[in-house]
N, C-alpha and C positions, 0 to 999 in steps of 0.2 A: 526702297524695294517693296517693302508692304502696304505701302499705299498702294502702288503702282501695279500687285499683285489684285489689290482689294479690286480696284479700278478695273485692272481688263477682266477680273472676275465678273464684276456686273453688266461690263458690253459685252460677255458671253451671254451671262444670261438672261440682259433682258433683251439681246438679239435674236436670241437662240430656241433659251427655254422660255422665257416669259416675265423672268424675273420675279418667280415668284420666293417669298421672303429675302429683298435682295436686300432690304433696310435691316433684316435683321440680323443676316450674315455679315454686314459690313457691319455690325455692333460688336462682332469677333474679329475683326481686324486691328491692326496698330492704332492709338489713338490718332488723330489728324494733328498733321503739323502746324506747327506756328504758324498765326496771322502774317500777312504779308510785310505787316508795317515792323514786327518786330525781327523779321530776317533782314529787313533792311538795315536794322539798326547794330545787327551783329558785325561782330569784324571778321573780314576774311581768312577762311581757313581751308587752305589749298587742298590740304591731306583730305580735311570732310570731304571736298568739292568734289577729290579724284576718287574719294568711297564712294560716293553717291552717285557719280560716272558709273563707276564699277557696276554698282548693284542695278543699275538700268538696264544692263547689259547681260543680265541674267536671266534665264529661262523663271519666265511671272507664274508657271507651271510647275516647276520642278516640286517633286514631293514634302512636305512639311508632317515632322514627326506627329504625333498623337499629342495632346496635350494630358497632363497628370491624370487622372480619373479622378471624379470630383468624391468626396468623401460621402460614404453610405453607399455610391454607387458599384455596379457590378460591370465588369466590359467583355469582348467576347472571346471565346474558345483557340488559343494558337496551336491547341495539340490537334485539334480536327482536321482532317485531312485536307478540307480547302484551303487550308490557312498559307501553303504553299507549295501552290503551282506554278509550275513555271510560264513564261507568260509568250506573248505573239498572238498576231493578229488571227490565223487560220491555224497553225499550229500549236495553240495555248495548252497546256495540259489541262487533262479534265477529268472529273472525278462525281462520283452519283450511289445513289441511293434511294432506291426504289422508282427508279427513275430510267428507262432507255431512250437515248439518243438516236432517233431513226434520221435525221434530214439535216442537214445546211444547206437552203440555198441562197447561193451570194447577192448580194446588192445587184438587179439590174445595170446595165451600162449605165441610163439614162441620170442612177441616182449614185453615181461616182464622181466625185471631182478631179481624178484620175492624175493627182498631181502627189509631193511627199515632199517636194522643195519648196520652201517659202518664197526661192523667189522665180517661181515657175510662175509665167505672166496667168495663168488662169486663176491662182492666187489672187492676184494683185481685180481680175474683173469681177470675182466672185466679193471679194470683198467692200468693191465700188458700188454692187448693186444693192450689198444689204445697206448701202448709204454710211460707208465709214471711211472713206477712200481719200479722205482728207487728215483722215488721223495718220498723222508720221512719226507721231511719237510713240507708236504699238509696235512691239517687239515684235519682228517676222517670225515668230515660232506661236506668237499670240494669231498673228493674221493668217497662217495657217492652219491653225487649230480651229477656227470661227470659220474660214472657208469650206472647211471637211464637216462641221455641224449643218453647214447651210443642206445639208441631203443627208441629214437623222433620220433612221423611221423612227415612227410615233407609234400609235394606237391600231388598233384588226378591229373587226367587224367579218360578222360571216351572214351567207344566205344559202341555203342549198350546197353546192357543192365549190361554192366558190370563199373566196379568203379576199378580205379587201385590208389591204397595208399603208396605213397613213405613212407619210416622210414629209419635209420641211420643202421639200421641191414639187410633191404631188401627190401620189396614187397608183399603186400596184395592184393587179389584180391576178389569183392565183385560180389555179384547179386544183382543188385536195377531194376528188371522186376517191382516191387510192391516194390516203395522208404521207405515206412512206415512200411516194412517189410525186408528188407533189408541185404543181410543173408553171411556171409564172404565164400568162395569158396575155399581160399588155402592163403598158406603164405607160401614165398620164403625168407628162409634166406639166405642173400650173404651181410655181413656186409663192410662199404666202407665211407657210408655217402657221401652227405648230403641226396642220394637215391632218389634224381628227377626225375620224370618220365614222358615220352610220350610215343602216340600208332600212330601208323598208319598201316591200314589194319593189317598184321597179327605179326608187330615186335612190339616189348615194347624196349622204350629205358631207361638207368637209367646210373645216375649221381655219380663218382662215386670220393672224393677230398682226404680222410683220409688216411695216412700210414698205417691203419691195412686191406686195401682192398688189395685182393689177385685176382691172374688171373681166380684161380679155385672157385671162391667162400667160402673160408674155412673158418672156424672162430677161428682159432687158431692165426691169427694175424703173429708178429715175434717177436724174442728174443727180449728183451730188450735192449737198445742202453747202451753201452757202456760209463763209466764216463769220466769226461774230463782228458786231460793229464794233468799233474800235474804240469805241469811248464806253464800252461793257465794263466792268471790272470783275477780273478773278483772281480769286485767290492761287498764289503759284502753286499751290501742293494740290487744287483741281482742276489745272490747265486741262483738258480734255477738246480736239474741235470736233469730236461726235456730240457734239450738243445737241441733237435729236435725240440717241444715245440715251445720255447722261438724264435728258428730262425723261426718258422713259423711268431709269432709275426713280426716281423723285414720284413722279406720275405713280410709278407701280406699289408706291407704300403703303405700309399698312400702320403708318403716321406717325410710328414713335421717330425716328428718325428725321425725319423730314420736320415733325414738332421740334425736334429740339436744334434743328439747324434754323430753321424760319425766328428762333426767338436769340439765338447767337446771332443771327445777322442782324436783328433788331437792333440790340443793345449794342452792336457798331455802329449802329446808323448807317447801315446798308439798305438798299432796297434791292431783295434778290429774283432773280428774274430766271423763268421759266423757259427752254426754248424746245419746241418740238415742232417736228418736219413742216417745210411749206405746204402749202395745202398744194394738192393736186388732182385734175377733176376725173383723173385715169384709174387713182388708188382704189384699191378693195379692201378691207376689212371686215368681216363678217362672217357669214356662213353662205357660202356656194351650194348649189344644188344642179343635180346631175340626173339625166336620165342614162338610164342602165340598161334602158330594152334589149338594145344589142349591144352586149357586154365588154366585146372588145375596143367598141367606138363611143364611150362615155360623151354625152353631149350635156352643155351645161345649159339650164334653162331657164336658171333664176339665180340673185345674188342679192342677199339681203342685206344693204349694209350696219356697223349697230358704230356708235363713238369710240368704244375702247378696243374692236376687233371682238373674235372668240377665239379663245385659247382651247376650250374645250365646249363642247354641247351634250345634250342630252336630249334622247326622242323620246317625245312623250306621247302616248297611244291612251286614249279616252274612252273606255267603255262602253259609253253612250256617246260616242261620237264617232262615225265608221266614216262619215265624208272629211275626216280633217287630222291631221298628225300635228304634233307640237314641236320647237324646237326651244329648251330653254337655256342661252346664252349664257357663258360664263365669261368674261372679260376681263386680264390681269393684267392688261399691258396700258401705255399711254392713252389719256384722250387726248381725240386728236382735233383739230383746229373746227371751228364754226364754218369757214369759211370753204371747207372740206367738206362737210356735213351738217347742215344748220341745226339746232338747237343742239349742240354738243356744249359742254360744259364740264372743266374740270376742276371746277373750286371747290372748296371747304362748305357744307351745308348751310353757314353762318355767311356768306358772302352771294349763295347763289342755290336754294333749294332746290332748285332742280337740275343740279351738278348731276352728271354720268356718273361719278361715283356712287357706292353705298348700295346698289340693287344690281338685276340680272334683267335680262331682256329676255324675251318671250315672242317667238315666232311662229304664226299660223300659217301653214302648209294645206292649202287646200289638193287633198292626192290626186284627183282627175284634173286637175289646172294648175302645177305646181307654179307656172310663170306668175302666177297671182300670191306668189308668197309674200309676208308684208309683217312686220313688226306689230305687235299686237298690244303689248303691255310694257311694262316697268318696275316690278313689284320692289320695293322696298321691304326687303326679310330683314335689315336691320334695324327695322325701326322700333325706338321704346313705345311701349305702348301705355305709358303712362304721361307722357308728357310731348310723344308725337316726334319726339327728335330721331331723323334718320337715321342717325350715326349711335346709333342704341346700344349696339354692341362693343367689345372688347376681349384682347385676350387674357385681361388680368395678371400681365405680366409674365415673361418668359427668360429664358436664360441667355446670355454673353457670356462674350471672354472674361470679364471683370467680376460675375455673378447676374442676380437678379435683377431685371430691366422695369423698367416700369411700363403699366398698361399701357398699350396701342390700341387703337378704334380698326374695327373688323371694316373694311369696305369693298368687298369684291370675295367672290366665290371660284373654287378651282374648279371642282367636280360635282358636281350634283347625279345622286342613285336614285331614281325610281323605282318605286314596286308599287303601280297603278291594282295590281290584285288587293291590295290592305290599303289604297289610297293613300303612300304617306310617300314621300324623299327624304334622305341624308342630305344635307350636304357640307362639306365640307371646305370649308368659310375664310381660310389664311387664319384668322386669329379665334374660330369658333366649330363646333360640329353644332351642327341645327337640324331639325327633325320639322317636317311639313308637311300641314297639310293640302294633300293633290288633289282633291275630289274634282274642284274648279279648276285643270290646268293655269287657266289663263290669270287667275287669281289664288295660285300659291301664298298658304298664313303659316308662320312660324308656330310651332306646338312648344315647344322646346328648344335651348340651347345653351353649350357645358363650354368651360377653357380648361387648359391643362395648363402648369407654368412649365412641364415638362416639354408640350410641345410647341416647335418653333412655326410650323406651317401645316397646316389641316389641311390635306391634300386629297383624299380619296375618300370613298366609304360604301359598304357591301352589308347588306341585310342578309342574318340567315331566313330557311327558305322559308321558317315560319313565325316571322318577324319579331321572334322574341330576344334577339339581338343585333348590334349593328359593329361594324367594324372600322372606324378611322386609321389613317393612318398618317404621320408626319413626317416631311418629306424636307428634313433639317437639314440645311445646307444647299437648297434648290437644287439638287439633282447632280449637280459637279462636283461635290466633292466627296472626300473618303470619309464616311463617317459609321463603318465597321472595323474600326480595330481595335488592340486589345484594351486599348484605354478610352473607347467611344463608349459612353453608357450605356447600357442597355434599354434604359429609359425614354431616351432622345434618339429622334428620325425611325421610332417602332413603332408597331402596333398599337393602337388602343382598344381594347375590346369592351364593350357597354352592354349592360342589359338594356331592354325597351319593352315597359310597360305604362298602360294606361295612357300612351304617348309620350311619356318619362324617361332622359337618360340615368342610370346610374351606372358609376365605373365597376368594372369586374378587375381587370389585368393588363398587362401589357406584352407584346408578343413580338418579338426583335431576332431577324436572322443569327443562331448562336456560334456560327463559324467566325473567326476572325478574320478581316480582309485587308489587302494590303493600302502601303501610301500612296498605291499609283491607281489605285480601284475606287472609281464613283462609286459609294456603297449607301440606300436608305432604303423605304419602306417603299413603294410604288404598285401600281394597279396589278390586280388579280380577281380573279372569280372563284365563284362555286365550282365544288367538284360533286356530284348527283350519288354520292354514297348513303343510301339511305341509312336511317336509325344514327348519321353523325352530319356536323358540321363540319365542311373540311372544304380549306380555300387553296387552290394555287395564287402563288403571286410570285411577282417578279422584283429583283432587289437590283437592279442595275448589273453594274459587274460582281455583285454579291452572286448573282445567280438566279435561281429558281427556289422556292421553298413549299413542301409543300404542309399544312400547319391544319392539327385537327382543335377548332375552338368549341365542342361539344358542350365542354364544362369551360363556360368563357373565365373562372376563375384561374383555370390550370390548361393554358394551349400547350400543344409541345407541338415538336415536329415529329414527321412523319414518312419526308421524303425529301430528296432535293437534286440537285444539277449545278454545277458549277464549274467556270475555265477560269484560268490563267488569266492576268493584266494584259491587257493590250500593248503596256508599255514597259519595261519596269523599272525608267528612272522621270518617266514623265506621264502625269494624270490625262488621258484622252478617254473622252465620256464616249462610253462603249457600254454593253451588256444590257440586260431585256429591259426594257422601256414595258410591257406588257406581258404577261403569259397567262391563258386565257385556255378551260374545258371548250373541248367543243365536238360532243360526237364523237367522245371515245378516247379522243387525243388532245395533247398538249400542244398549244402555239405561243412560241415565243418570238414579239419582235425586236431581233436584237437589231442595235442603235447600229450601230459600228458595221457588222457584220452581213445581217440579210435574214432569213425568215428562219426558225429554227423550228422543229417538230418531233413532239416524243408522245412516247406510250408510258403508263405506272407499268409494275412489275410488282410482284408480292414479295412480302417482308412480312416480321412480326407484329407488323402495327398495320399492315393493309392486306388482306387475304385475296385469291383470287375472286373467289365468290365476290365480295363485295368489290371490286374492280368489273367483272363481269355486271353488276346489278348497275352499276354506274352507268356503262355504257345501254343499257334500257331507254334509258331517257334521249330521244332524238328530239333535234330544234330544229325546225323550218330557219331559224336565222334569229342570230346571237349578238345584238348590239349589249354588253354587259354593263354600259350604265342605266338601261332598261331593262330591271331585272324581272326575270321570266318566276312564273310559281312554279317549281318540280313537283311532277306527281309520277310515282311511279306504277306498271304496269303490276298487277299477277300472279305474277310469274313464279315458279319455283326459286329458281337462281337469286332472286330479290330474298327470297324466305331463308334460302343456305346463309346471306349474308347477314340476315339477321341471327340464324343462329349462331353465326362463328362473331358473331358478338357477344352474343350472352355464353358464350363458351369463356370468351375473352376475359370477362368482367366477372365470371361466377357466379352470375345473377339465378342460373338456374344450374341444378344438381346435375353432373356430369353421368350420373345413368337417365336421366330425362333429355340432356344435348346427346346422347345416343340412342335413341328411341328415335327423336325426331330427325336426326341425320338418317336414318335408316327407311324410315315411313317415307320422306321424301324423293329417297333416292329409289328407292322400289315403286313409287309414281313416275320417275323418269323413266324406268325398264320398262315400263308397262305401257307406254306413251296415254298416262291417264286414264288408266280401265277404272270401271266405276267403284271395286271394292279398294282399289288405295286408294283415290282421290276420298272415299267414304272415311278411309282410313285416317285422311289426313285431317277433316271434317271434327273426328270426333275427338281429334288432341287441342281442338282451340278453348274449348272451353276452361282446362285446366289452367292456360297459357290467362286466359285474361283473369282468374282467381289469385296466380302469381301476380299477377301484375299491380293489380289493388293493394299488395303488400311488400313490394317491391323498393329498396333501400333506396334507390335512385332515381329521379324521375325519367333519365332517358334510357334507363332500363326498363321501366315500365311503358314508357313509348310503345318500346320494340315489341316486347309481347303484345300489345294490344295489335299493333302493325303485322307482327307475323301470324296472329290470328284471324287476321282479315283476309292476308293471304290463304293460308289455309282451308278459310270456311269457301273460297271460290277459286281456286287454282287454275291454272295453265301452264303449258309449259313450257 
């Protein structure tokens, strides 16, 4: 049963999600059974036989308790109020804090699989197409579960007044003019997955990793692969005929696993053999590109193909270069055949240096002739630079079911952040967070990079807005499983928070959703942005079916939270990967895409930890267009409302004497009466001075920030 659990765990995920750390969640499964030669040698035992019958036959889903909490560690909160809600798909119970719920709108037709029986035949085609339709040994509560993934949303993107929503089948595009009304405009099928997307001016770009993605957009996918030859040999406990599948598994690692099976097959005298999809000359993988002129009729006008697909991308905008956009490839899934794609290569650096593993690909975008897009580079960010070996990096060992693992070689990246304004990216690496420099797009150099044994997969990362910190996060248990409850560490699948200086990581803390979540709730750390509250750092992000979080890292020593949102399980005797995949500022509001459900949209609310005023300052900062792994510099306007918000911080903090935070609430608010007549705005003019003499003496640095900040304000005001 926990093989067979482990197993269709990872053709979920390296069908679905990518498989990313799928070697090292299968290091927390059952150990692997017996060699074939010694079950042969065993004598027959009916009773096991009709157990093992049995346990086939059980839902590979069904919830599995918490395991002990590992000693020293802390796990999360069962008295908080999320900790139980009751659960359903549109009817979940739900619960928040500082947080309103304005919008649900449901999945499009177009991305419903519109079936709930396993053996409803659309099942059965849905399943053919992601190329698994030969496996008969998948539990039909598995082949329905992987059918209803096959149309996940993913990832937003925003431009103007429009919402762009990645899903595994294609592309939604919204009108949020009026966010609390918020009204779907079209939906582009072109299935591929994982369906990541960015805009810039008039192209849409999308991500695109799965064997059933085609050059033409079609959804008919391809035949099904072919069984193995017959004179193959496998071990009975990994009989699998997803052998495309199965080498994605293998393909997708991040080598501790795969090392230590390649040397057990050795020492059988086995020779083990890789198998992944027939080549075929209709397949896509890569990054499509799209013209958006007319918004409702998305024409696609370029397709770039890379070996490994993209799982995610990142657009990179050049300062000094206005004629040309960057797209830098992230690839977590199989290479795929030469014969598909020439010079593809998925060997070990020691058998073939110029293996697809171990770097990112790098696409130039010329914007007036997008059909001329074309793979540009290869950079190798893992590489030692002492000795030139690609495979340079590692994660210095991470945690199992057993304990402590031994190091694995980093070779492939999830997410890669940009902040082209300080010239540098995160990225976050499966077994590393790495720090680069961007200045050359097309020649990306590693400055830095950190492992944690705490984290199992480096999956995201967000720079505050003035670059003196960065934000990982790990994304333990690849996205499927429940890894918030009350005996999940606090330490694993959480935040990581870093200082960044001199181009230097040092660790600060760590920052982990503190509600407890249940056994049937995909629960980890996953993508979020900047919230534009000036004088603090403060990110939304999205935990799956944990919810929404919203978390102020100012003093990355000590984050707390500060707001949040959360439903009910989807299921509540069976884990279906549901809840936000992204929640994302944008112009005032919250966008969440939830997986399961369809676009979700909220507004903050004031609480003791977030005032209106600085809610009101937030929303100052307007974006032409919000791809959030291109992070933007926030500068705020002026404005009085900006200045309130600084003050009801230093009110917060005690930074300044409460007959001085009353002086200056009053001076500002008698310039709002006055709509800026010259003796208040003089009035206001003549309080900076004092404000920046505090400041110079000031106990805390982002105390003294603000007074200088709100004196800037002041010496030029508006209203």
């Amino acid at each position: 049963m926990n093989q067979l659990r482990s197993l269709i765990l990872c053709v979920v995920w390296v069908a679905v999600i990518s498989c990313f750390a799928v070697n090292r969640t299968q290091a927390q499964a059952a150990p692997p059974a017996a060699p074939p030669q010694e079950q042969v040698q065993k004598p027959a035992n009916p009773e096991k036989d009709a157990k093992d019958a049995a346990d086939e036959d059980k839902d590979p889903f069904a919830p599995e308790p918490a395991p002990t909490l590992a000693p020293g560690m802390t796990g999360s909160d069962t008295n908080d109020p999320r900790a139980k809600l009751s659960p359903g798909l549109y009817d979940a119970g739900e619960t928040s804090m500082g947080i309103e719920h304005l919008l649900l709108l449901k999945k499009p037709d177009a991305f419903q699989l519109g079936a709930t029986d396993p053996d409803d035949p659309k099942v059965e085609t849905m399943v053919g197409r992601l190329g698994m339709g030969n496996n008969k040994k998948m539990p039909k509560s598995a082949r329905l579960l992987i059918a209803q993934l096959a149309f996940a949303n993913s990832d937003l993107a925003f431009q103007g007044n429009h919402l762009f929503q990645g899903n595994f089948y294609g592309v939604s595009i919204y009108d949020i003019a009026n966010p609390a009304k918020s009204a779907l405009l079209t939906s582009m099928v072109c299935p591929g997955g994982q369906g990541d997307v960015s805009v810039y001016k008039n192209l849409l770009f999308m991500s695109v990793e799965m064997p059933n993605g085609r050059l033409d957009c079609g959804v008919e996918g391809f035949p099904p692969e072919p069984p193995p030859p017959a004179d193959e040999e496998k071990p009975k406990d990994k009989v699998n005929a997803n052998d495309n599948e199965k080498d994605k598994k293998s393909a997708n690692a991040n080598e501790k696993d795969t090392d230590d099976k390649d040397k057990d097959d050795k020492d059988k005298g086995k020779d083990k053999k890789r198998r992944i999809p027939v080549a075929q000359k209709d397949r896509f993988r890569g990054v499509r590109i799209f013209d958006i002129s007319d918004i409702k009729n998305p024409k696609q006008v370029a397709a770039v193909q890379t070996c490994r697909g993209s799982h995610t991308h990142t657009l990179v905008t050049d300062p000094n270069d206005k004629e040309n956009v960057y797209i830098y490839v992230s690839g977590t899934s199989f290479v795929r055949q030469p014969e598909e794609l020439a010079g593809c290569s998925g060997e070990k650096p020691d058998k073939d240096p110029n293996t697809a593993l171990f770097r990112i690909d790098v696409i130039k975008v010329p914007v007036a002739a997008p059909q001329e897009a074309k793979l540009v580079s290869s950079p190798r960010l893992f590489i030692d630079p002492r000795t030139g070996a690609i495979n340079g990096l590692n994660n210095g060992g991470t945690h199992g079911k057993k304990g402590a693992e031994k190091p694995a070689d980093t070779d492939q990246c999830h997410d890669i952040t940009v902040y082209s304004a300080i010239g540098l990216a995160a990225g976050a690496c499966s077994g590393n967070g790495i720090v680069l420099d961007i200045k050359d797009p097309v020649h990306p150099k590693r400055l830095d990079a950190v492992n944690d044994p705490n984290y199992s997969y480096w999956h995201s990362a967000s720079f505050s807005n003035d670059g003196s910190k960065v934000v990982f996060t790990d994304e333990w248990g690849g996205g499927l499983g429940a890894r918030c409850r009350q005996n999940d560490p606090s330490k694993w699948g959480a935040d990581a928070i870093f200082r960044l200086k001199d181009d230097k990581l040092s660790f600060a803390n760590y920052y982990k959703l503190p509600a407890a979540q249940g056994d049937t709730e995909n629960c980890v750390a996953h993508n979020g942005s900047l919230i534009p509250v000036p004088g603090r750092d403060v990110q939304v992000q999205a935990w799956y079916q944990g919810g929404i979080s919203v978390m102020d890292f100012t003093d990355p020593a000590n984050p707390f939270e500060i707001a949040y949102f959360d439903r009910g399980p989807i299921d509540p005797k069976t884990l279906i990967l549901g809840g936000d995949w992204s929640a994302y500022w944008y112009n005032g509001y919250i966008y969440g895409s939830e997986i399961a459900r369809g676009l979700d949209v909220f507004q903050l609310t004031p609480t003791k930890f977030l005032t209106q005023n600085e809610i009101d300052a937030a929303k100052t900062v307007l974006l032409a267009q919000l791809n959030v792994q291109n992070q933007q510099k926030i500068e705020w306007p002026a404005k009085l409302v900006v200045a309130k918000a600084y003050v009801d911080q230093l009110s917060r903090s005690q930074a300044l004497p409460a007959g001085q935070v009353a002086e200056l609430q009053k001076a500002i608010q008698g310039a709002e009466k006055s709509h800026m007549s010259k003796s208040k705005t003089a009035k206001l003019k003549s309080m900076a001075p004092s404000l920046e003499k505090s400041a110079a003496i000031a106990k805390n640095p982002a105390d003294s920030m603000r007074m200088h900040a709100l004196a800037d304000v002041l010496k030029h005001p508006s209203a």
